[in-house]
C-alpha positions as CSV (number, residue, x, y, z in Angstrom):
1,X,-31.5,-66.6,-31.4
2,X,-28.8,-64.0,-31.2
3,X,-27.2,-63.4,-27.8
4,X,-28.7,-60.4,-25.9
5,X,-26.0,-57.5,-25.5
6,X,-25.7,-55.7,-22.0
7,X,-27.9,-53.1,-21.5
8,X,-25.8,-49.9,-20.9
9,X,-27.7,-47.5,-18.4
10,X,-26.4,-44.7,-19.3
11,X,-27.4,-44.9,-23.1
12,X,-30.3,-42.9,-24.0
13,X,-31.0,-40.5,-26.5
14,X,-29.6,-37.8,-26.1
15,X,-25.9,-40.1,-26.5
16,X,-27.7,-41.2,-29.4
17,X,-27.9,-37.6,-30.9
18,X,-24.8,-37.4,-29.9
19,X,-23.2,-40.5,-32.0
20,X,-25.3,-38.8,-34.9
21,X,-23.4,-35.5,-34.4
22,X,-20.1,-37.0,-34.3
23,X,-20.1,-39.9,-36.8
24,X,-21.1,-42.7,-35.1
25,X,-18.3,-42.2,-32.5
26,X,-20.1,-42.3,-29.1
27,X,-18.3,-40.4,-26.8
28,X,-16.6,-41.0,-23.8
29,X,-18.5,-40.8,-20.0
30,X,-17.3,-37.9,-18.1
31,X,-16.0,-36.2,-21.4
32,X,-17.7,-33.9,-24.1
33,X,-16.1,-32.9,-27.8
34,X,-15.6,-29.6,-29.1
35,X,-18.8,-27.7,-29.1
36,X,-20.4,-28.0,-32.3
37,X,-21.4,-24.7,-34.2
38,X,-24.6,-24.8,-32.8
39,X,-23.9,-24.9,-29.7
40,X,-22.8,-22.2,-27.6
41,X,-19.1,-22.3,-26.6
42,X,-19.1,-23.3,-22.7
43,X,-18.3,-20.7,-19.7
44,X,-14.9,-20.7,-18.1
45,X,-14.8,-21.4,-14.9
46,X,-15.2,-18.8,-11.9
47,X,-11.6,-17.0,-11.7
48,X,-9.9,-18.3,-14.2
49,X,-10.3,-14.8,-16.0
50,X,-8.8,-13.3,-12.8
51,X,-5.7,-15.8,-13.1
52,X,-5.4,-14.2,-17.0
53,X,-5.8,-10.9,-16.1
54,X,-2.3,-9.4,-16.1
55,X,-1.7,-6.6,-13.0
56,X,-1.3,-3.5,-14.4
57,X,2.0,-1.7,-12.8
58,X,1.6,1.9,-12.2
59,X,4.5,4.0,-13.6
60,X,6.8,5.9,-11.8
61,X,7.0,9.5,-12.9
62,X,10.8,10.5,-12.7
63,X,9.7,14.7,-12.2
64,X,7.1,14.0,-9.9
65,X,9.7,11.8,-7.4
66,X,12.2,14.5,-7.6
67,X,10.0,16.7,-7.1
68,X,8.3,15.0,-3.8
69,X,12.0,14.7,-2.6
70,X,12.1,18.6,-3.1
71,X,9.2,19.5,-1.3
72,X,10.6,17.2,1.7
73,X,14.3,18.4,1.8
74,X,12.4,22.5,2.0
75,X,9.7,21.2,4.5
76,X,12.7,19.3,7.1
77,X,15.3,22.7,6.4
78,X,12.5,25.3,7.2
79,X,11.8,22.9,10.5
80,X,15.4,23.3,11.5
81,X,16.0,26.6,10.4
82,X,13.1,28.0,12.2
83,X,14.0,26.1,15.7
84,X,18.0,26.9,15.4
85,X,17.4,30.4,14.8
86,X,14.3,31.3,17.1
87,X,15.4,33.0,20.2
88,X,13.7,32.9,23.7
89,X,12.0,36.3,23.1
90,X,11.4,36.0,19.7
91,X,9.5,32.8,18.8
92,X,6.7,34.2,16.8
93,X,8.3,34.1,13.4
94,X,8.6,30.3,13.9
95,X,5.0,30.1,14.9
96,X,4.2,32.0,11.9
97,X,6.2,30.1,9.7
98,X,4.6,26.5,11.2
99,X,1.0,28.4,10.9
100,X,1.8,28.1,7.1
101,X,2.5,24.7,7.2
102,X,-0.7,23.2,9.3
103,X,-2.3,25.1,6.7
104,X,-0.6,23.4,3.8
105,X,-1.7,20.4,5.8
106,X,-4.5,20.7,6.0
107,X,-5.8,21.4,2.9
108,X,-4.3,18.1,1.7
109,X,-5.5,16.0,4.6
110,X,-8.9,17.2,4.2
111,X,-8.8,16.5,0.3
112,X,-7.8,13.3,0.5
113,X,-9.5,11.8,3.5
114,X,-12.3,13.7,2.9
115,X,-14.3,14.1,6.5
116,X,-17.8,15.0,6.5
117,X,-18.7,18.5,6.5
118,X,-15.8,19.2,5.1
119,X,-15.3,23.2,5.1
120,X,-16.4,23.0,8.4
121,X,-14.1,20.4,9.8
122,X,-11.3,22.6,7.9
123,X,-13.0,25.7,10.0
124,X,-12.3,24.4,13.1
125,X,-8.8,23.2,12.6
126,X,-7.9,26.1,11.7
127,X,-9.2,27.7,15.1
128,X,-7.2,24.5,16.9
129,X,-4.3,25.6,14.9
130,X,-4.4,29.2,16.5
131,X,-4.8,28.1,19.5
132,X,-1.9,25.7,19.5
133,X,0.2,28.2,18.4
134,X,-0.7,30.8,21.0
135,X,-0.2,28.3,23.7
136,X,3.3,26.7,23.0
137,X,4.5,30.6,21.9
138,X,2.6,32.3,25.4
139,X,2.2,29.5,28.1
140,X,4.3,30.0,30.9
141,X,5.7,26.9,30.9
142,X,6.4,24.6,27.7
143,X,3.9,21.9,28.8
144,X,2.6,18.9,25.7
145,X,-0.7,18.6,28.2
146,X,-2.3,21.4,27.2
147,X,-2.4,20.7,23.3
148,X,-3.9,17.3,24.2
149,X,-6.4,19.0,25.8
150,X,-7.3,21.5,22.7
151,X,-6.5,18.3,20.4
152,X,-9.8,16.9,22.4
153,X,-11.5,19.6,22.2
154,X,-11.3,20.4,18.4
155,X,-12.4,16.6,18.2
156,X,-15.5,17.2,19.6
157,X,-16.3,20.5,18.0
158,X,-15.6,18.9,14.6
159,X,-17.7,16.2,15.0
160,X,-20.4,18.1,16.6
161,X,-20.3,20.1,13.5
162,X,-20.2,17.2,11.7
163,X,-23.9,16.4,13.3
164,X,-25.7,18.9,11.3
165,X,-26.9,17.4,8.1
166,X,-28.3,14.2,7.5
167,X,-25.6,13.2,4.8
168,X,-23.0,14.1,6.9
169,X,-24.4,12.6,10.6
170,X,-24.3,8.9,8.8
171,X,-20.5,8.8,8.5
172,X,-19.9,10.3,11.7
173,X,-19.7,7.1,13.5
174,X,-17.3,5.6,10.8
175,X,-14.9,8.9,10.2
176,X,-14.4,10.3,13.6
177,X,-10.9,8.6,13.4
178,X,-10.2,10.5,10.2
179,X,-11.7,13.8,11.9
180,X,-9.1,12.9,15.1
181,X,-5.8,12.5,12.5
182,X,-6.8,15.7,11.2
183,X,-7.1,17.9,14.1
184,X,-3.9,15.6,15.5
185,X,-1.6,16.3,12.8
186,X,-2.2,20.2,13.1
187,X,-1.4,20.3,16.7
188,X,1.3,18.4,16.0
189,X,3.1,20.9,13.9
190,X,2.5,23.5,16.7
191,X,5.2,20.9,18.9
192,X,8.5,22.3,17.4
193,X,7.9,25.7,19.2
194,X,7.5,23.5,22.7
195,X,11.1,22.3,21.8
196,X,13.0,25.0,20.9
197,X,11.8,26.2,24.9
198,X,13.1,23.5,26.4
199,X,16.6,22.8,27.1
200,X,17.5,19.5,24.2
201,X,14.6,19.6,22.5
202,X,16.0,21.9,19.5
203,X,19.1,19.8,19.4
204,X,16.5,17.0,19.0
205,X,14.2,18.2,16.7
206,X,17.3,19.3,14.1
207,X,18.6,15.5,14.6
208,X,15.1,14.1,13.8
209,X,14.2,16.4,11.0
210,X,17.7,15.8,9.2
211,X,17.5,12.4,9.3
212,X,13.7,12.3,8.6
213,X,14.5,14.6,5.6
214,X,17.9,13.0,4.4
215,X,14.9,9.6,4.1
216,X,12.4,10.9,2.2
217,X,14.8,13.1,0.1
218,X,17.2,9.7,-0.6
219,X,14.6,7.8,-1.5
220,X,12.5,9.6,-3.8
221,X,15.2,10.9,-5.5
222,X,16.2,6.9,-5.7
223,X,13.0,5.9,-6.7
224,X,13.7,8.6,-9.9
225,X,16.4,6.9,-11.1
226,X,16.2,3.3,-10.1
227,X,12.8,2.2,-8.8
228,X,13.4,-1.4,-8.4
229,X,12.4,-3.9,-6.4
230,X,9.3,-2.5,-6.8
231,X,7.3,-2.3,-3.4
232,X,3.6,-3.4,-5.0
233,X,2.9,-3.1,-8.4
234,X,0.6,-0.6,-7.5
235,X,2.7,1.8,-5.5
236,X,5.6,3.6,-7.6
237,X,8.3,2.8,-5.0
238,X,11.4,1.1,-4.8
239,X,12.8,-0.9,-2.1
240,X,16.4,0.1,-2.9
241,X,15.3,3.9,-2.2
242,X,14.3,2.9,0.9
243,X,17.4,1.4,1.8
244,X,19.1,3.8,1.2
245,X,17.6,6.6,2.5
246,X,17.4,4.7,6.1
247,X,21.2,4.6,5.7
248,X,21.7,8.2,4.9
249,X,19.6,9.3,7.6
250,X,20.4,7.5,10.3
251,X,24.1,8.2,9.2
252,X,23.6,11.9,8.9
253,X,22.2,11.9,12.2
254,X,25.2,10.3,14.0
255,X,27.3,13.1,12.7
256,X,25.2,15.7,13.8
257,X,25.5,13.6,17.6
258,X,29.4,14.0,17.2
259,X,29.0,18.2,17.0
260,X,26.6,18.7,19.4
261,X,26.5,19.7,23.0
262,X,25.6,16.9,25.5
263,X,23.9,14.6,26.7
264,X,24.2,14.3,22.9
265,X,26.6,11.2,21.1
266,X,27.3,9.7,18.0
267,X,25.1,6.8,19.7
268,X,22.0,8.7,21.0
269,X,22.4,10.6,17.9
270,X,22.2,7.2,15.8
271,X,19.3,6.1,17.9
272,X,17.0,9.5,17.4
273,X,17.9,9.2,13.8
274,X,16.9,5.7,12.9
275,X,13.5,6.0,14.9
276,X,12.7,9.5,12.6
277,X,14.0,7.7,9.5
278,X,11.6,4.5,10.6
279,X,8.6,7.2,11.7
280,X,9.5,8.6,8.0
281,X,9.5,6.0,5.7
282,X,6.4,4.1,7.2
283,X,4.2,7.0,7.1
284,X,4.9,8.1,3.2
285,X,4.3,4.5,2.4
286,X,1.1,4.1,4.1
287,X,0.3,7.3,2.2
288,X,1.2,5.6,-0.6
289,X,-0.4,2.2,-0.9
290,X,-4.1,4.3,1.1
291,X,-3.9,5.6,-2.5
292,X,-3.6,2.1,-4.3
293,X,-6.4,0.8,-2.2
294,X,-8.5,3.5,-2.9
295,X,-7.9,3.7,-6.5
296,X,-8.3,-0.1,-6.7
297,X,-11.5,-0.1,-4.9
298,X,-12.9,2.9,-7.7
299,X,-13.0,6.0,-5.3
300,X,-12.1,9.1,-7.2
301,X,-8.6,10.1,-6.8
302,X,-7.4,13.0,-4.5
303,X,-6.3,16.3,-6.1
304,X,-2.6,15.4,-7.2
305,X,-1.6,18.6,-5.1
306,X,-3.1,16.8,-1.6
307,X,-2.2,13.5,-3.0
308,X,1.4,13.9,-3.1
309,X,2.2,16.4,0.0
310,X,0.9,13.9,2.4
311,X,3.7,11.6,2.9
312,X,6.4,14.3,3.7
313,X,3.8,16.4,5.7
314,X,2.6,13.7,7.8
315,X,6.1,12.4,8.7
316,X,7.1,15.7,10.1
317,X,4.0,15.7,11.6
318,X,4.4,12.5,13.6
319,X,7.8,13.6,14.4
320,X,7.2,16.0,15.9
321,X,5.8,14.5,19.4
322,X,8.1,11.4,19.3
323,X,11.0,13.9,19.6
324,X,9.3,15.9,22.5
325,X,9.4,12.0,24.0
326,X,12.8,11.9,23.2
327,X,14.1,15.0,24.6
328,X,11.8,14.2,28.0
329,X,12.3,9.9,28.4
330,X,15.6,9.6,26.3
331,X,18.0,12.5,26.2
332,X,16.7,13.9,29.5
């Protein structure tokens, strides 16, 4: 009688069909040949096509920079030009001038955050912006309170305009911080006119929009010609651009502390400087990757006009009441 072989548990048919397939090779436990050609081939695994897929690295567009840098060197010379050469009975041509820009700013704030109700979001600002303008030219004293107080109140007429249609009421509760940014950074540009009343605050505004403009003019002229290390792969910047361009601003505004009147120094100069430069720098690049996110995630991009004003326009924007601190907490 032949000896009886040990019973393997794990043999049934299907390793049987198997041995067939492959020529009387049974295969290994845990393991599994090369599909055959009837079979299907097998799945890969969840993210490994992720891992393969290479990051696509968005240009950067050499006319486009130097023109951004352009639009920024024009926008921080108009905001010093108009507070040097306003006079104390003779400030509408500034508010004029600053009328144009909140509605250059406007139109590309509302294009590329998109509020609800749009045209009527963009309705009211433009009343807040009139207002603001009125008050710092007319007020009989150059106060920041009261264009809080029409800041708050073109907040709540926009989102009570916003309240009308059903489309538009669902966002509300999600977009009144996009609504407040709006009507913000319009009343912000109404600011310059407070300064050039009060007795540093043109001396501080020049300082900040220098520096803020040498910045964004530095480093998007940089980014033109050497764009490297790159920020994201997403965002066209350069980190040697930025570099720079903090340098060169907080440089040029040390000089302008050497020339002007006191309390002004090369020091406090420095100091005012590096704070716009910072202000500068980190709003154009939030601009900047806000656009990556959004084109990652599949929204439809801005209008390229919008798109690429923001940066410089809401720098100067922001500016604009940090140097009214300044002048007040700082240089006062």
């Amino acid at each position: 009688m032949f000896p009886t072989m040990p019973q393997d548990e794990s043999w049934d048919a299907d390793a049987s069909r198997e041995i067939a397939r492959g020529g009387g090779k049974r295969p290994s436990a845990g393991f599994r040949d090369e599909p055959g050609p009837d079979e299907p081939a097998p799945e890969p695994e969840e993210g490994e096509d992720d891992e393969l897929e290479e990051i696509e690295v968005v240009p950067v567009r050499r006319q486009l920079s130097l023109a951004i840098a352009g639009f920024a060197g024009l926008l921080a010379v108009g905001l010093v030009l108009g507070a040097v050469t306003s006079a104390p009975d003779s400030r509408l041509p500034y508010a004029i001038v600053l009328f144009g820009v909140q509605l250059l700013a406007l139109l590309a704030w509302v294009m590329a955050l998109g509020p609800p109700a749009a045209l009527t979001t963009a309705g009211v600002c433009v009343v807040v912006a009139l207002v603001a303008d009125y008050l710092a030219v007319t007020s009989a004293q150059a106060e920041f309170l009261p264009l809080v107080w029409v800041t708050l109140g073109g907040l709540v007429v926009a989102v009570v305009g916003q309240l009308f249609r059903a489309e538009d009421r669902k966002r509300v509760t999600d977009s009144w911080r996009t609504t407040l940014v709006i009507v913000a950074g319009v009343v912000a540009y109404a600011v310059p006119i407070l300064l050039t009343r009060q007795a540093v605050g043109t001396q501080t505004l020049t300082v900040g929009a220098v520096a803020a403009g040498v910045a964004l003019l530095v480093a998007r002229a940089t980014d033109a010609i050497f764009p490297k290390p790159r920020l994201a792969a997403q965002v066209p910047r350069g980190a040697t651009g930025i570099v720079l361009g903090a340098m060169l601003g907080t440089l040029s505004a040390a000089a302008l502390g050497s020339v002007l009147v006191l309390p002004f120094t090369p020091a406090k100069g420095a100091v005012v400087g590096l704070i716009a430069v910072l202000i500068a720098h980190l709003v154009d690049l939030a601009v900047n990757f806000g656009q990556a996110d959004r084109q990652l995630a599949g929204d439809a991009p801005t209008f390229w006009v919008a798109r690429h004003m923001q940066g410089p326009l809401g720098a100067f924007a922001l500016l604009s009441p940090i140097a009214y601190a300044l002048s007040h907490w700082y240089l006062g």
